[in-house]
C-alpha positions as CSV (number, residue, x, y, z in Angstrom):
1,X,-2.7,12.9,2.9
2,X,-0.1,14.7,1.3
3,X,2.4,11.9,1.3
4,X,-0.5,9.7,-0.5
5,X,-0.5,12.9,-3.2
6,X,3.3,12.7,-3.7
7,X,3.5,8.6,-3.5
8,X,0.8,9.1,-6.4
9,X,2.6,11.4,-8.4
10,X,5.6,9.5,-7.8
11,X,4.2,6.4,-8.8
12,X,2.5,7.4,-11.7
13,X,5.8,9.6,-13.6
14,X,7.3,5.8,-12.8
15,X,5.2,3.6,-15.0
16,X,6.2,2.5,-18.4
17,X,4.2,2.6,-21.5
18,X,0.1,1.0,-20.8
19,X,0.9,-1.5,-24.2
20,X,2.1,-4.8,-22.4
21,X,-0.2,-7.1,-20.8
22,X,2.1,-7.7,-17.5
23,X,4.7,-5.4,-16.6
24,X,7.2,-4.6,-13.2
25,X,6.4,-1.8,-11.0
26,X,8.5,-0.3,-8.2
27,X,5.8,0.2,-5.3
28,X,6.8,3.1,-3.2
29,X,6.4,3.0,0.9
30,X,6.2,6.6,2.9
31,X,7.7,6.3,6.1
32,X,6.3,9.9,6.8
33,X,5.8,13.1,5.1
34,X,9.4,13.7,4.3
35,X,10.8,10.1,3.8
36,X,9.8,7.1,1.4
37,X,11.3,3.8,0.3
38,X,11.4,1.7,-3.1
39,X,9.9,-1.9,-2.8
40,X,11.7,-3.5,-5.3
41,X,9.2,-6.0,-5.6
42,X,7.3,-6.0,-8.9
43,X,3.3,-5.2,-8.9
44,X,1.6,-7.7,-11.1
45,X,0.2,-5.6,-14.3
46,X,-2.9,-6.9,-16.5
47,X,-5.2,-5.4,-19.0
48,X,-8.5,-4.7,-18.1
49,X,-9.6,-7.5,-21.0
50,X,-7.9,-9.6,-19.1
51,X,-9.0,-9.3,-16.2
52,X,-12.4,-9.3,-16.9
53,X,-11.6,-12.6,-18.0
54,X,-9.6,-13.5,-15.1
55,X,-11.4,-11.7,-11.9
56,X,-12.0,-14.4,-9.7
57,X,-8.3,-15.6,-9.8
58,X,-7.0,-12.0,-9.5
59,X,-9.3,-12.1,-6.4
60,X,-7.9,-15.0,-5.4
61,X,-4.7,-13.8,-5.9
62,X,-4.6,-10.8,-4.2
63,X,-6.4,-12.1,-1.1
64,X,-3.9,-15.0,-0.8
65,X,-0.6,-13.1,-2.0
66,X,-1.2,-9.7,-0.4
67,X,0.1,-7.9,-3.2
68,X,-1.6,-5.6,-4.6
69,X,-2.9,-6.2,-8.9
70,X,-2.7,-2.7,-11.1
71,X,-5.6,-3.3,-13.8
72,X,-4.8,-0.7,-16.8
73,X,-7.4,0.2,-18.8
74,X,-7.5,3.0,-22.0
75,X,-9.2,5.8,-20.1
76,X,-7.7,5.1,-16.7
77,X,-6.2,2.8,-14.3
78,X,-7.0,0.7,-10.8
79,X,-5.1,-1.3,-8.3
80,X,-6.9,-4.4,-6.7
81,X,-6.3,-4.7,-3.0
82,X,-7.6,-7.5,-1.1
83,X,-10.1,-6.7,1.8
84,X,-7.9,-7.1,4.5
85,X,-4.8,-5.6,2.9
86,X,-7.7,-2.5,2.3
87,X,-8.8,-2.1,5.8
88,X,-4.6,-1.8,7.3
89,X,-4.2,0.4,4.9
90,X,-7.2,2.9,6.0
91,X,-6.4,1.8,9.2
92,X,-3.1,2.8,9.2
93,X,-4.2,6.5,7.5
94,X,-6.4,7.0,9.9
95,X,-3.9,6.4,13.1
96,X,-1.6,8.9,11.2
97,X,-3.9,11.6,11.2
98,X,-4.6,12.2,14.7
99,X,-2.3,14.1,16.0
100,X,1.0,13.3,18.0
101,X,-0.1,9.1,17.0
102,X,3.1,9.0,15.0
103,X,5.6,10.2,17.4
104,X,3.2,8.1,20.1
105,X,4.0,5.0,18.4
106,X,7.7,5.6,18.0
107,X,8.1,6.3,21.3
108,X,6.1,3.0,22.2
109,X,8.4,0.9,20.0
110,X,11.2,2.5,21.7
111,X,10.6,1.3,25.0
112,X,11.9,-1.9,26.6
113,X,9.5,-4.1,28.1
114,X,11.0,-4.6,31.1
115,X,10.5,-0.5,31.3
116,X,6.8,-1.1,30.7
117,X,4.5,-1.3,34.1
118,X,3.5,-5.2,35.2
119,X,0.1,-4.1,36.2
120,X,-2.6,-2.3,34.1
121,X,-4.5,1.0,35.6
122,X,-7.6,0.0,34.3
């Protein structure tokens, strides 16, 4: 959860002025609490006008693109997500939280398959 602070704070120190109607965003990706990366692909930036003229293409959008839509308003700001991008993403949170899952999963990525047992002890 800390990582999602500092992305946040990160994220927000990083944004240009709220005046143009579409604008490019660097997204950035923690890799854990220590480490992040830049995507340097742009987040697609409307109004909230806009897309309260435009919502059931920006849904379309999202679902279809995966990426995710920042809607700036004059009070405050939101990011549109599509359902399934949503659900990895609290998914993925929740898998980080228990302890020892990270370093669980590394060590499973790690390992060959041939180094993995044929038969299941189900």
């Amino acid at each position: 959860m800390q990582a999602t602070a500092r992305m946040a704070s990160v994220v927000s120190s990083t944004l240009p002025a709220r005046r143009r109607l579409i604008r490019d965003v660097r997204r950035i990706i923690p890799l854990d609490d220590t480490h992040a990366i830049t995507d340097a692909s742009p987040m697609q930036t409307v109004t909230a006008t806009t897309a309260r003229s435009m919502i059931y293409k920006l849904l379309d959008d999202a679902s279809d693109s995966h990426e995710p839509i920042q809607i700036t308003g004059k009070r405050s700001s939101a990011v549109l997500v599509a359902e399934d991008d949503w659900r990895a993403i609290q998914e993925s949170l929740y898998l980080v939280s228990i302890p020892g899952m990270r370093e669980s999963i590394r060590a499973g990525l790690a390992t060959r398959v041939s180094a993995c047992a044929k038969k299941l002890d189900w």
